[in-house]
C-alpha positions as CSV (number, residue, x, y, z in Angstrom):
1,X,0.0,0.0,0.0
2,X,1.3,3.7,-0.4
3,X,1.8,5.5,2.4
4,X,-1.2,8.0,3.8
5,X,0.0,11.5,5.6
6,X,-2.5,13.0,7.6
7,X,-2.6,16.7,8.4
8,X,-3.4,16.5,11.6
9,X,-5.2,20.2,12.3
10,X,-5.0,20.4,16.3
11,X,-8.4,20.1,18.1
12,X,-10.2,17.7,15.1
13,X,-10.7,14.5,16.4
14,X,-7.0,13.9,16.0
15,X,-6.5,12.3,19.2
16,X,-9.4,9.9,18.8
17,X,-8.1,8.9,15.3
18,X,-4.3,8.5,16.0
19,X,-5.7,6.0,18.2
20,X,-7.4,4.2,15.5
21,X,-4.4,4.6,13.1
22,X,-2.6,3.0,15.9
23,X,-5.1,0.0,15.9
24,X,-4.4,-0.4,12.4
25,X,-1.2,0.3,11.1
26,X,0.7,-0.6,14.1
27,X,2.4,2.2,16.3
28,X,6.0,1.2,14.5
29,X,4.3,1.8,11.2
30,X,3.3,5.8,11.8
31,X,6.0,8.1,11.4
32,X,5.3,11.7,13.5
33,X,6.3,15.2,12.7
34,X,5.0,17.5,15.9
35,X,8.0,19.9,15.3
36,X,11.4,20.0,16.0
37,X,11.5,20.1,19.4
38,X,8.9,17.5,19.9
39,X,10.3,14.3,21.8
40,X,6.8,12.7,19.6
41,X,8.5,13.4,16.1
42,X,10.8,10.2,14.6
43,X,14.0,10.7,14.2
44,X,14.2,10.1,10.1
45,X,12.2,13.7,10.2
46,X,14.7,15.3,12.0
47,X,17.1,14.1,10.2
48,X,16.3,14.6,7.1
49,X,12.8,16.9,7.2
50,X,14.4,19.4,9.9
51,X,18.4,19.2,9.7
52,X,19.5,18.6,6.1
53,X,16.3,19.1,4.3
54,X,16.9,16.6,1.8
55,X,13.0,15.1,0.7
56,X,15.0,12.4,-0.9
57,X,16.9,11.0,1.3
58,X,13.9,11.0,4.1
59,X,11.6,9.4,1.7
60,X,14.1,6.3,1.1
61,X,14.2,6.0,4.9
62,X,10.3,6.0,5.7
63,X,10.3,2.9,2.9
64,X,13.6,1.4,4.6
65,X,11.6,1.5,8.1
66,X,8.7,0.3,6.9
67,X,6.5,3.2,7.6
68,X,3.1,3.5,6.0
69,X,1.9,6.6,7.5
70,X,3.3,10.0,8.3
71,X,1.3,12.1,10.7
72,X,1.4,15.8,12.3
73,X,0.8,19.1,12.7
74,X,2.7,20.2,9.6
75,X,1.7,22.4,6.3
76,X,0.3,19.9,3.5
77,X,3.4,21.4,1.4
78,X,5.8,20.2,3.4
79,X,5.4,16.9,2.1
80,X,3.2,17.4,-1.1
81,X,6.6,16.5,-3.1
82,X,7.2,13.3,-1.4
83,X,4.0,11.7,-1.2
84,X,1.6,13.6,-3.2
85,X,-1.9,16.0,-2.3
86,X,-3.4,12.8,-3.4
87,X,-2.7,10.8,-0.7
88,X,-3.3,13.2,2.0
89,X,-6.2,13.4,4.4
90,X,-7.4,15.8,7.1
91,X,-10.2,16.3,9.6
92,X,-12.0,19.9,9.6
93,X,-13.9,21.0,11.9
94,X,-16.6,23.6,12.3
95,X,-14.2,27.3,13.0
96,X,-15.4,28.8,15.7
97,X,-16.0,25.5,17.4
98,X,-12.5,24.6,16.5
99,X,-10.6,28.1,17.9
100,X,-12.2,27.8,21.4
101,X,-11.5,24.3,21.8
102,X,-7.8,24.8,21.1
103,X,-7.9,27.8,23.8
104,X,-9.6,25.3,26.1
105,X,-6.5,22.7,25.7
106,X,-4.2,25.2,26.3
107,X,-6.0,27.0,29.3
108,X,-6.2,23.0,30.6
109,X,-2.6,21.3,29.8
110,X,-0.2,24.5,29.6
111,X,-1.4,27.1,31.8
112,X,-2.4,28.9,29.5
113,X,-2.8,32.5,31.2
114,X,-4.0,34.5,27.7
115,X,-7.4,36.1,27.2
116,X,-9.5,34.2,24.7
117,X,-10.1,36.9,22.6
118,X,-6.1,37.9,22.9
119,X,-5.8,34.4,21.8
120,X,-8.2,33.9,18.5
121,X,-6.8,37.5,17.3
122,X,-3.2,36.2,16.7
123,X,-2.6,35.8,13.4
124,X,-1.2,32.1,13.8
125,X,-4.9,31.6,14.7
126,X,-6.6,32.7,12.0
127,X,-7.7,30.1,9.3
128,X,-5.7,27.5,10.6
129,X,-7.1,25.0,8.6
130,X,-7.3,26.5,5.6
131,X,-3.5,27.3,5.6
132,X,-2.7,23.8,7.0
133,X,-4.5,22.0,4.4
134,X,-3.5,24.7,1.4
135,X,-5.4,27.2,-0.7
136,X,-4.7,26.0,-3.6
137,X,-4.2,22.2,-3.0
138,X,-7.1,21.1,-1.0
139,X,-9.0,19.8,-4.1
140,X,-6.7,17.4,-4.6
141,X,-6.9,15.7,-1.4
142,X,-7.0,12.2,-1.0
143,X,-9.9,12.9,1.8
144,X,-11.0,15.6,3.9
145,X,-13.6,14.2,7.0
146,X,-15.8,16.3,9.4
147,X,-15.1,15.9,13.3
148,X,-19.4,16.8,13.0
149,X,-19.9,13.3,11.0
150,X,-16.9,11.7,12.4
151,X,-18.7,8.5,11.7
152,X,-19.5,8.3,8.4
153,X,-16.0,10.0,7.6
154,X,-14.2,6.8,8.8
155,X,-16.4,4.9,6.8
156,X,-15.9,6.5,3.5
157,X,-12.3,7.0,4.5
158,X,-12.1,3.5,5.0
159,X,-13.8,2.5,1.8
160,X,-11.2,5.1,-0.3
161,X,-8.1,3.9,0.9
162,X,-9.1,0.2,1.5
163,X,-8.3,-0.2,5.5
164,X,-10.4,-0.5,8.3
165,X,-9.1,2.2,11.2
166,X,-11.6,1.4,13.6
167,X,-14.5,4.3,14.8
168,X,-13.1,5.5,18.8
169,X,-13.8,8.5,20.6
170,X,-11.4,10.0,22.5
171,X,-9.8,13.1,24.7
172,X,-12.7,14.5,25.0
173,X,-12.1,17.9,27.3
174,X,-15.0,18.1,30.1
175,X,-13.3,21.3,31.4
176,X,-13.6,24.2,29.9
177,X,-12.1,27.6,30.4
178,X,-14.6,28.9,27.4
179,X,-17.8,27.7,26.6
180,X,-19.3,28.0,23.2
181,X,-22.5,29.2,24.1
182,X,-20.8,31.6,26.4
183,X,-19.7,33.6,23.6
184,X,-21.3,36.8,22.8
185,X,-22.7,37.7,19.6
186,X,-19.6,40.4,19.1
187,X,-17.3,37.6,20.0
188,X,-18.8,35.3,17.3
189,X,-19.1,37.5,14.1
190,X,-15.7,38.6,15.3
191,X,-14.3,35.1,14.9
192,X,-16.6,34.6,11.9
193,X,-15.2,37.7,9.8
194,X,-11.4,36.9,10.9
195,X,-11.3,33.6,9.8
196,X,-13.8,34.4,6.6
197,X,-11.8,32.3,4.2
198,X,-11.7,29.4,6.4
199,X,-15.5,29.5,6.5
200,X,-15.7,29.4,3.0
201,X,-13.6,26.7,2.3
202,X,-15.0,24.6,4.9
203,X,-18.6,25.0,3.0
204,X,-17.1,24.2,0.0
205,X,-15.5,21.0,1.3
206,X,-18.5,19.9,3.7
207,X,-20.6,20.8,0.0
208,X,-18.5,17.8,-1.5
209,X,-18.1,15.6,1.5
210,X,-22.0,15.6,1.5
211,X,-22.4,14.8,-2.1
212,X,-19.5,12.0,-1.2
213,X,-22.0,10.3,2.0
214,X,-24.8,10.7,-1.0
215,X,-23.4,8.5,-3.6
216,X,-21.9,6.3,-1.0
217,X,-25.4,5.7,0.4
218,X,-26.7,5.1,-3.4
219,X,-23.4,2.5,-3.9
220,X,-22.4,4.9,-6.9
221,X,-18.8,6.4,-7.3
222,X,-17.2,10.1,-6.1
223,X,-15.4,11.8,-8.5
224,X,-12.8,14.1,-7.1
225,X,-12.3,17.6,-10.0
226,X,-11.9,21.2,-10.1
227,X,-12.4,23.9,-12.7
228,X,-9.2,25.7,-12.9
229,X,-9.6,28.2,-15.6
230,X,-11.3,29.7,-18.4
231,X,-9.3,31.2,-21.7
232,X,-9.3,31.4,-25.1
233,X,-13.2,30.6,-25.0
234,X,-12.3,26.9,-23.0
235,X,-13.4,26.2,-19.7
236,X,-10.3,23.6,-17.8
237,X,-10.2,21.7,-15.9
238,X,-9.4,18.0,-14.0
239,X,-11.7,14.9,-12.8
240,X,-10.9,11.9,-11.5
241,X,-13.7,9.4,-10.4
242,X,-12.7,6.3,-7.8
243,X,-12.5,3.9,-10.5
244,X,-9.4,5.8,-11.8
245,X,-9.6,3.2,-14.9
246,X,-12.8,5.5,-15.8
247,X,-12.6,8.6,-18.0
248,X,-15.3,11.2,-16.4
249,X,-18.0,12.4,-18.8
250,X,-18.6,16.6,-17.7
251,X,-20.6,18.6,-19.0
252,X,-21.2,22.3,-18.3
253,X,-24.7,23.3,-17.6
254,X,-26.3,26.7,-17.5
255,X,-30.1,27.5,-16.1
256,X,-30.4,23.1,-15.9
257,X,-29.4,23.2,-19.7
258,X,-26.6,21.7,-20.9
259,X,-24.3,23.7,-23.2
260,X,-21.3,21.6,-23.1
261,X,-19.5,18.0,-22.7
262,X,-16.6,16.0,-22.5
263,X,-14.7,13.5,-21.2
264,X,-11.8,14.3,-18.8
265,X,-9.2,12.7,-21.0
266,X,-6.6,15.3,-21.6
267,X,-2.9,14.7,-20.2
268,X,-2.1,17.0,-17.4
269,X,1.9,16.3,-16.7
270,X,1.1,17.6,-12.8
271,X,-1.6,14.9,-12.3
272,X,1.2,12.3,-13.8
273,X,3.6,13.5,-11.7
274,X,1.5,13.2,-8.7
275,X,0.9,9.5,-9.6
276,X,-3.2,10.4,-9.5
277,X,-5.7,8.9,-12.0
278,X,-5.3,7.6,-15.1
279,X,-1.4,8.4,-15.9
280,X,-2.4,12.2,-16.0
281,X,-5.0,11.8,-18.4
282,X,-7.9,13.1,-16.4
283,X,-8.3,17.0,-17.8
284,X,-10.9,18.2,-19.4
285,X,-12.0,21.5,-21.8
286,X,-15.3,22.7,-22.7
287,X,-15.8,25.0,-25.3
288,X,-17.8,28.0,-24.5
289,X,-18.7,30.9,-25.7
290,X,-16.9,34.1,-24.4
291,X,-20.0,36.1,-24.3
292,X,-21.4,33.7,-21.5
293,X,-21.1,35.0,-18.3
294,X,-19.2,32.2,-16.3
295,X,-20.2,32.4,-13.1
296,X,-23.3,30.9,-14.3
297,X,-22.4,27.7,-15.8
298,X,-21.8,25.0,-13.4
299,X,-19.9,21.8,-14.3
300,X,-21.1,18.6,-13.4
301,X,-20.0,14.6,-13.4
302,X,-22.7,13.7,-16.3
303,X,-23.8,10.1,-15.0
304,X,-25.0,11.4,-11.0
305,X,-25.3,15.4,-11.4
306,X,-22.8,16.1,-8.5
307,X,-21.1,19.5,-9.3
308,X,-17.7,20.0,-9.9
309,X,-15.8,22.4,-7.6
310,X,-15.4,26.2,-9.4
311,X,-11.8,27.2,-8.6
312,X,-11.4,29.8,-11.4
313,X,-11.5,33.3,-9.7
């Protein structure tokens, strides 16, 4: 199997699934990067990740070792060269929710003696998982779960990747320095305009992962895609469905009508590179007219309907 990395984003559920990763893989199987400093993070990341920054070098020695998963509280970049976007995964969780139960850890195991609102104003604090996970890379994930449907992450989680980390509940914090429903309104449209972006994106992603659950439910396939650009009158972009032997059918559909279609065929050396579906064959462009507006033609995975993420700004 090739190795997983999960971005573990602090406060996410992270605790109760290292556990299960545990289960599965084996604790001499997961290889940890919590920093530097951290007595937690293996020695080959030191090594090579933190001390001679040589990618190279530290991915023949997580094969040598025998590792088959790499977890931590680390940028998705850091390792998007080794092991690819593709096989990443990551737990969001609801913002807000997220912010003040990170304050409440640290008020609890650190002595922490910062004011809340001190605390989510730091810039290091604001969308934290969107920078984690990457502005531009998140599409491409492997798998992004919800701590909210914890659940039925682990189950399509399980199904993607083939394993069977088992469903545990863990570290959960009874005491709490801040409560949620505490805050006041201020306090929350604060945190709500501050970490904006992050709200966004985790609409967007909890848009798909629901789509996902859907087509699970109904035994029919996910397809993974973005649209990444529109010039020259062609609307690009990439798809790749879970049978990655399958060549997605799109088409491009304005007021329910459909204007446009093709199959997501077209090499993309990045996808290739990345070792994702189909060899890099999995692009796609749709001819459009450059008269239509495009904000109102959506893109959609012919056979089920599900809509194709809009990425073009």
């Amino acid at each position: 199997m090739k190795p997983i990395v999960f971005v573990h984003i602090p406060k996410t559920a992270g605790t109760s699934f290292r556990q299960g990763l545990d289960y599965f893989f084996g604790k001499k199987k997961i290889c940890l990067d919590y920093g530097v400093n951290s007595a937690k993070t293996s020695s080959i990341v030191k090594s090579w990740v933190e001390s001679e920054r040589d990618g190279w070098h530290f991915a023949n020695a997580f094969n040598r070792q025998g590792y088959q998963l790499l977890t931590g509280h680390f940028h998705s970049a850091k390792y998007a060269n080794i092991f690819g976007v593709g096989r990443m995964i990551t737990f969001l969780r609801d913002p807000v929710q997220r912010v003040v139960s990170e304050y409440n850890h640290l008020v609890k195991n650190s002595d922490h003696e910062e004011s809340f609102q001190s605390f989510y104003r730091r810039p290091e604090n604001i969308n934290r998982q969107l920078r984690l996970v990457g502005r531009k890379s998140w599409a491409e994930f492997g798998f992004i779960g919800f701590v909210e449907s914890y659940k039925e992450s682990l189950r399509l989680l399980n199904r993607k990747f083939n394993i069977d980390i088992p469903y545990l509940r863990k570290n959960i914090n009874k005491d709490k320095a801040v409560e949620s429903c505490m805050l006041s309104i201020g306090q929350i449209e604060e945190l709500k305009s501050l970490n904006a972006e992050e709200l966004e994106f985790y609409n967007r992603a909890r848009f798909q992962f629901d789509w996902h659950l859907r087509l699970n439910n109904a035994k029919v396939g996910y397809v993974s895609g973005s649209v990444t650009s529109f010039e020259a009158g062609k609307l690009k972009g990439w798809a790749i469905a879970e049978n990655l032997h399958e060549a997605v059918l799109i088409q491009a559909r304005m007021g329910g009508n459909v204007i446009a279609e093709c199959k997501a065929n077209e090499y993309r050396p990045y996808f290739k590179a990345q070792e994702q579906g189909r060899g890099g064959f999995v692009g796609f462009s749709l001819e459009i007219d450059r008269d239509i507006n495009i904000n109102t033609i959506e893109c959609v995975v012919a056979a089920t309907g599900q809509p194709i993420l809009n990425n073009v700004s």
